[in-house]
C-alpha positions as a printed Julia matrix, in Angstrom:
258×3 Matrix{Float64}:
 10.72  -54.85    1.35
  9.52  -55.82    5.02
 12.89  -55.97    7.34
 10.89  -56.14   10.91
  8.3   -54.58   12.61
  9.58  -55.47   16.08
 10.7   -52.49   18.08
 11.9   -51.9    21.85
 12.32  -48.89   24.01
 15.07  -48.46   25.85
 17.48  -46.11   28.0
 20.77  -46.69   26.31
 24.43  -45.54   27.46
 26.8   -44.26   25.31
 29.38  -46.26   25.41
 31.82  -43.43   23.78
 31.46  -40.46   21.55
 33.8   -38.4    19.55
 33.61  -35.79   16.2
 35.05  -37.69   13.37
 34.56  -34.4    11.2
 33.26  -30.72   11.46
 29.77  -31.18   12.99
 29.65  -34.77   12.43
 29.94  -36.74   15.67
 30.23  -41.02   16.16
 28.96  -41.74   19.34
 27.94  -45.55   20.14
 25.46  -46.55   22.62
 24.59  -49.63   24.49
 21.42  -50.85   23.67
 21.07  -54.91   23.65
 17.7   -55.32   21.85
 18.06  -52.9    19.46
 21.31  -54.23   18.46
 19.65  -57.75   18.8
 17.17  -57.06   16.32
 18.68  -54.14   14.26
 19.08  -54.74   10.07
 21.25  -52.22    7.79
 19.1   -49.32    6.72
 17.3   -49.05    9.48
 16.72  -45.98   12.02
 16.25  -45.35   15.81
 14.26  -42.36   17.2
 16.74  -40.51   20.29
 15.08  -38.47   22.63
 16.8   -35.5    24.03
 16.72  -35.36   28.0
 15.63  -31.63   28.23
 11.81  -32.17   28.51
 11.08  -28.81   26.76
 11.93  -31.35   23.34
  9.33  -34.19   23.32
  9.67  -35.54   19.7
 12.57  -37.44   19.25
 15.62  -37.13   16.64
 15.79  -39.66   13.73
 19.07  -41.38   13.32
 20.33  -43.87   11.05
 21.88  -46.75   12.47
 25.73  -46.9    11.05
 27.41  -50.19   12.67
 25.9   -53.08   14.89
 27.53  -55.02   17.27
 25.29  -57.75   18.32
 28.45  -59.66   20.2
 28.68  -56.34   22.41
 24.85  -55.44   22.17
 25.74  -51.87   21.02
 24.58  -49.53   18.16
 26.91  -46.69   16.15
 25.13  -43.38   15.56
 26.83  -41.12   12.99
 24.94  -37.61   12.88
 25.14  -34.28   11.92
 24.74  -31.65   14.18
 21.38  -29.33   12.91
 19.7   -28.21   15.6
 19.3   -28.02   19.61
 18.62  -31.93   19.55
 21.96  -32.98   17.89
 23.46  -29.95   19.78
 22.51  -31.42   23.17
 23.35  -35.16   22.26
 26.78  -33.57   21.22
 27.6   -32.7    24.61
 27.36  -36.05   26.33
 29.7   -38.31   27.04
 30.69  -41.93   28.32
 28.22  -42.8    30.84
 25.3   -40.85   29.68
 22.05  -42.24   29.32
 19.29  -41.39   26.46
 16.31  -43.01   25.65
 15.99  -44.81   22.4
 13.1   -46.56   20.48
 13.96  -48.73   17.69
 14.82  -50.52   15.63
 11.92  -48.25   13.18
 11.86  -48.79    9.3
 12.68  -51.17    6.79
 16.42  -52.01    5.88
 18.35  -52.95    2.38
 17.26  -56.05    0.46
 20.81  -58.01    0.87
 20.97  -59.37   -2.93
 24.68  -61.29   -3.57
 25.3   -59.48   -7.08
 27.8   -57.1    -7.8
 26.98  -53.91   -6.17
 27.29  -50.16   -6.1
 27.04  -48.95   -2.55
 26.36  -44.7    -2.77
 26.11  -42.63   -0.19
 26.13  -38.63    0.01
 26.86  -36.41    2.76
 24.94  -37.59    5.84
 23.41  -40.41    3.92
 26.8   -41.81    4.07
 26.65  -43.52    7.65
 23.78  -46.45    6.99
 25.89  -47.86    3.98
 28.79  -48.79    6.27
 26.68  -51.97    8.08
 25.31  -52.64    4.37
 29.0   -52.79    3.16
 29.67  -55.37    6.35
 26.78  -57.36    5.31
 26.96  -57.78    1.97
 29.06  -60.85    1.15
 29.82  -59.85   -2.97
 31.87  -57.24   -5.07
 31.3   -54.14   -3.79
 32.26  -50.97   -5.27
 31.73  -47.95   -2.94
 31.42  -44.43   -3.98
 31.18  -41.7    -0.97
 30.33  -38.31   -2.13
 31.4   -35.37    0.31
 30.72  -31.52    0.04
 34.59  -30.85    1.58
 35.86  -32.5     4.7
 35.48  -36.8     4.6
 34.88  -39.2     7.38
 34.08  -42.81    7.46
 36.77  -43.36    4.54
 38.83  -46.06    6.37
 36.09  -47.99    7.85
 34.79  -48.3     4.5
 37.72  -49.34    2.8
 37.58  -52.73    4.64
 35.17  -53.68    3.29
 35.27  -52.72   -0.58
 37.05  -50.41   -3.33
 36.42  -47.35   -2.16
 35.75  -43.9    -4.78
 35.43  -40.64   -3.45
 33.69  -37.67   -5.5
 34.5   -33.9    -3.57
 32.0   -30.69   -4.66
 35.54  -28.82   -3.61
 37.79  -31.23   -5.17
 40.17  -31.56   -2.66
 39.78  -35.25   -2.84
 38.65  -37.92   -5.46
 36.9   -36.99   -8.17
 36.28  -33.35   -8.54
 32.21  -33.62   -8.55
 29.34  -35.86   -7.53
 28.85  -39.61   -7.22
 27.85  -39.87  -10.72
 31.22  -38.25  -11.77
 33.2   -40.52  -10.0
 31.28  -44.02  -11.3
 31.72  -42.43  -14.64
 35.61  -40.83  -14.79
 36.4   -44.58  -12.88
 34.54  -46.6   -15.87
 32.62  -48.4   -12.98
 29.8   -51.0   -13.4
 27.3   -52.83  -11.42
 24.4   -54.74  -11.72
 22.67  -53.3    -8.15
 22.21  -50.58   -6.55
 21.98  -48.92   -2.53
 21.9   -45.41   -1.71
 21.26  -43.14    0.49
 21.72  -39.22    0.58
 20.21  -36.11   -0.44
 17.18  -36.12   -3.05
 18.99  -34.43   -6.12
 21.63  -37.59   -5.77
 18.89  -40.09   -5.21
 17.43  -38.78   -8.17
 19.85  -38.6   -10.59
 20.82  -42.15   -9.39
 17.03  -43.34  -10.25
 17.4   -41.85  -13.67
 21.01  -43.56  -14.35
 19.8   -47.16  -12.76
 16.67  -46.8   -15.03
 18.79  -45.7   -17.9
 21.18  -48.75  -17.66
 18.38  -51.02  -16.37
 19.82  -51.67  -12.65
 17.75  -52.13   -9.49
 17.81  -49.69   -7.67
 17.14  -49.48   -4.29
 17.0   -45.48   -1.95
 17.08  -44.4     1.73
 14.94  -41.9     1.61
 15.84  -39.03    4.6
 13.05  -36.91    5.73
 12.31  -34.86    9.0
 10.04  -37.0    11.03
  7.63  -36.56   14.04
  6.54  -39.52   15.55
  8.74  -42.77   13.84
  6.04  -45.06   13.86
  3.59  -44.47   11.15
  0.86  -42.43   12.89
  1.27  -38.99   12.31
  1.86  -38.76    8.18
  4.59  -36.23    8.71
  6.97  -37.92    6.69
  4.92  -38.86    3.49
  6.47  -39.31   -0.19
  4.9   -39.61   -3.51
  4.29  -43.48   -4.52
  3.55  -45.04   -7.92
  0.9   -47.4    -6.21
 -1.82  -46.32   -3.67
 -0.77  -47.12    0.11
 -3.23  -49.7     1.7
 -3.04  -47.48    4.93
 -4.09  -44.0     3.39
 -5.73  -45.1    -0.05
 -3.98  -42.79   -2.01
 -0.83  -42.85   -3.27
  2.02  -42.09   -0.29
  4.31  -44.29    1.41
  5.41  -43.33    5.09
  8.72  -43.13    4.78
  8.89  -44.0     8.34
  6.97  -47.12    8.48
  6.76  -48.42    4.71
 10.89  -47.15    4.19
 13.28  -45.31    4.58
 14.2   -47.91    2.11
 12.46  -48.27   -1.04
 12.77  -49.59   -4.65
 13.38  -46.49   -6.73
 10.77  -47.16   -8.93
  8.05  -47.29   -6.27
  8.7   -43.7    -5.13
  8.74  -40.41   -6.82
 10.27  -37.3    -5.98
């Protein structure tokens, strides 16, 4: 699924910033092109000011507000990248290249939108896109975020690995203990999620379609750093990958293997 190959760089300001949970920090940034041209699912590379870091950071886009020409980054603080971008503020420039990969398919049939820890952000500009029942389940390994921003645009099921909110378990747990039902499929989050989620949409025959996360060198396609397993061969390489970076993050769950 092709969303656009048209990308821009740019030197963005962040507009505001703010930590919305431990480690997990919501910081939007002014960036008119990107916003112009962005699509749900999609990802923008952010590179860190201190020169001593020359590959940029991977980020999926959460909101877009093309009236306003501004992005919404939701990340999770991992390593001296994230820890520097933490530490800016309102005014701050960075420079940004995107928008990179291929978004959601945007299919009008009832839905489940999934997401699981940090996979969690891109569903919130799928969930304002998509104009049809949504049901959205938000797994969380303790503390939650996003909850209320999500709930205007859906039903909203949580699933806690501590229990202290929702259903005590995973995704899966919560779709099944709420007797919910859909007849497509978005997620994003970590691979054993993804995964089980292929084998249950197979199982009850639903599309399916994954954001795939993976750590990521150059964005673009050129370096093969962020390669996955494909069913069919990849007219770029000849065998069978995808570039998760170029060809996704977003693919059909039954093109991919992992």
């Amino acid at each position: 699924m092709q969303t656009t190959q048209r990308k821009f760089q740019e030197t963005a300001i962040i507009i505001r910033q703010e930590e919305i949970a431990d480690n997990i920090y919501s910081m939007w940034l002014r960036t008119e092109q990107i916003a112009a041209h962005a699509a749900a699912g999609q990802f923008v590379s952010v590179y860190c000011n201190d020169g001593s870091r020359l590959l940029p950071r991977p980020v999926s886009i959460c909101e877009i507000d093309r009236k306003d020409g501004a992005v919404r980054l939701v990340y999770r603080v991992a390593g001296k990248g994230t820890e520097e971008f933490c530490t800016m503020r309102t005014g701050n420039h960075l420079n940004v290249v995107g928008p990179l990969g291929n978004g959601f398919p945007k299919k009008e049939r009832r839905a489940f939108l999934i997401g699981g820890g940090i996979g969690i952000p891109p569903m919130l500009q799928l969930a304002k896109e998509l104009h049809c029942e949504k049901q959205i389940v938000l797994g969380f390994r303790d503390d939650t975020f996003l909850v209320d921003e999500f709930k205007r645009y859906g039903k909203v099921y949580i699933a806690t690995e501590d229990g202290s909110a929702g259903t005590d378990g995973n995704v899966l747990d919560a779709i099944r203990e709420n007797g919910l039902c859909a007849d497509i499929i978005y997620a994003c989050g970590p691979l054993p999620m993804l995964r089980a989620l292929k084998e249950y949409a197979a199982a009850k025959h639903i599309e399916c379609w994954i954001s795939l996360e993976e750590r990521m060198a150059c964005g673009i396609g050129a370096c093969l750093a962020c390669v996955c397993r494909s069913k069919n061969r990849d007219v770029h390489t000849n065998v069978k990958n995808k570039r998760i970076c170029k060809e996704g993050p977003v693919f059909r769950a039954g093109e991919v293997e992992f």
